[in-house]
C-alpha positions as CSV (number, residue, x, y, z in Angstrom):
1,X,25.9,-9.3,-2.9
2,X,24.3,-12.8,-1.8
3,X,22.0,-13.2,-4.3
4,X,22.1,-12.0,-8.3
5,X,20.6,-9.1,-9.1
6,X,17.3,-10.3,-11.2
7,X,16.9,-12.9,-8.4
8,X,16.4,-9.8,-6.0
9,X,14.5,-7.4,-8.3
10,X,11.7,-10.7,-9.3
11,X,11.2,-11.7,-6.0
12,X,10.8,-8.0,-5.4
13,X,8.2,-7.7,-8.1
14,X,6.6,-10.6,-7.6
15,X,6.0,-10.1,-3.7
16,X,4.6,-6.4,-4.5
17,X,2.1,-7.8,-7.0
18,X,1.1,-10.7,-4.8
19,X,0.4,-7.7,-1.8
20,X,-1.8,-5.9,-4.1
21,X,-3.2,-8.9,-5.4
22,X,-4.1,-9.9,-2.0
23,X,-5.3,-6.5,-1.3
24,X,-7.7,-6.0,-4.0
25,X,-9.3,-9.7,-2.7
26,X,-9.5,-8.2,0.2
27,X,-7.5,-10.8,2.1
28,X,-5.4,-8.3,3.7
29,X,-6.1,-4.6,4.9
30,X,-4.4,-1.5,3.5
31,X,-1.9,-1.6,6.5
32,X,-0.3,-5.0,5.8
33,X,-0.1,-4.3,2.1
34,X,1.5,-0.6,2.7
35,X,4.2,-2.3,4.7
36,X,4.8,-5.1,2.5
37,X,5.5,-2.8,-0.1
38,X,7.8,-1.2,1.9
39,X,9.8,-4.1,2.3
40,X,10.1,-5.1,-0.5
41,X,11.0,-1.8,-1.9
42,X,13.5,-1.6,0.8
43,X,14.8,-4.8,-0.4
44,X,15.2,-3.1,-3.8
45,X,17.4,-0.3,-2.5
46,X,20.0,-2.8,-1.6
47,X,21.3,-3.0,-4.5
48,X,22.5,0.1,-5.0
49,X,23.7,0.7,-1.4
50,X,26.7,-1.5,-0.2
51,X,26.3,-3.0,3.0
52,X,25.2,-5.3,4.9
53,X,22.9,-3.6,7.1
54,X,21.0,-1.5,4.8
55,X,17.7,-2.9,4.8
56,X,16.2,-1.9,8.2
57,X,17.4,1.8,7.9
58,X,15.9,1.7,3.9
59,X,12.7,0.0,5.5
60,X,12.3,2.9,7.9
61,X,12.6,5.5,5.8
62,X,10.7,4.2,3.0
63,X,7.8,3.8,5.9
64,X,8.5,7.3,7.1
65,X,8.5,8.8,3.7
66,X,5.2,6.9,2.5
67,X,3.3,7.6,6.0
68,X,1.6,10.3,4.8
69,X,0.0,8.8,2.0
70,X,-1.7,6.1,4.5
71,X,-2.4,8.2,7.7
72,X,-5.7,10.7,6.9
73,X,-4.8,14.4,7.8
74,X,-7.5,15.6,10.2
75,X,-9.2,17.4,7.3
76,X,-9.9,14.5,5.8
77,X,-10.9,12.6,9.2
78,X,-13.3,15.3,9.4
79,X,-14.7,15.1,6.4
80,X,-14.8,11.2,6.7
81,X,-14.3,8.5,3.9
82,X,-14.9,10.7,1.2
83,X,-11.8,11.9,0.6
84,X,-9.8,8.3,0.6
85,X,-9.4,6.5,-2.5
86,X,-12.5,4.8,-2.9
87,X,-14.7,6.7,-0.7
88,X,-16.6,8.7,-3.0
89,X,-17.2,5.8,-5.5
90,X,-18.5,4.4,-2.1
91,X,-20.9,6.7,-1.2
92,X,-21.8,7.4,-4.7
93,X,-22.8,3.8,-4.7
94,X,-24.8,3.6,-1.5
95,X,-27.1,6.2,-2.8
96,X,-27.5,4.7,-6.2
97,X,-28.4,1.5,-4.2
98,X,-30.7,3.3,-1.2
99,X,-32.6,4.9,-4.7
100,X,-33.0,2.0,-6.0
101,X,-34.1,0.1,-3.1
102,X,-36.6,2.9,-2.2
103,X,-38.0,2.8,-5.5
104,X,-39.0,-0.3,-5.7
């Protein structure tokens, strides 16, 4: 390929920490990070595919593939935020704060 191997794998693993990283800051939303990651994966995959072209079919599929761990399933837009990562802790935390706040 163009570039050596670890070169390609680093910047891959440094660029999917840095998204979280970001993400957990709160600098960037859960959209921007998921498709980071996807790139970056993507960008993975080249090496074991020849080619020249491989990264925008990897990128789509690894979008595809990972879409339905982003996009809530209408069971779980009816039942709101509660079933997303975080959302119980979240609500479980806005009634420990409204009890407290009452309380006092």
């Amino acid at each position: 390929g163009l570039y050596p191997a670890y070169l390609v794998v680093l910047t891959s693993v440094v660029g999917v920490t840095f998204c979280h990283h970001l993400r957990s800051l709160r600098v960037i939303g859960s959209v921007p990070n998921w498709l980071l990651s996807c790139l970056y994966g993507s960008k993975l995959i080249i090496l074991f595919l020849p080619g020249t072209h491989v990264l925008p079919s990897t990128f789509l599929i690894s979008l595809s593939v990972s879409m339905a761990y982003i996009i809530p399933t209408r069971a779980e837009r009816q039942m709101g935020s509660g079933m997303h990562p975080g959302g119980s802790e979240r609500k479980a935390l806005q009634r420990g704060m409204s009890s407290t706040t009452g309380a006092s």
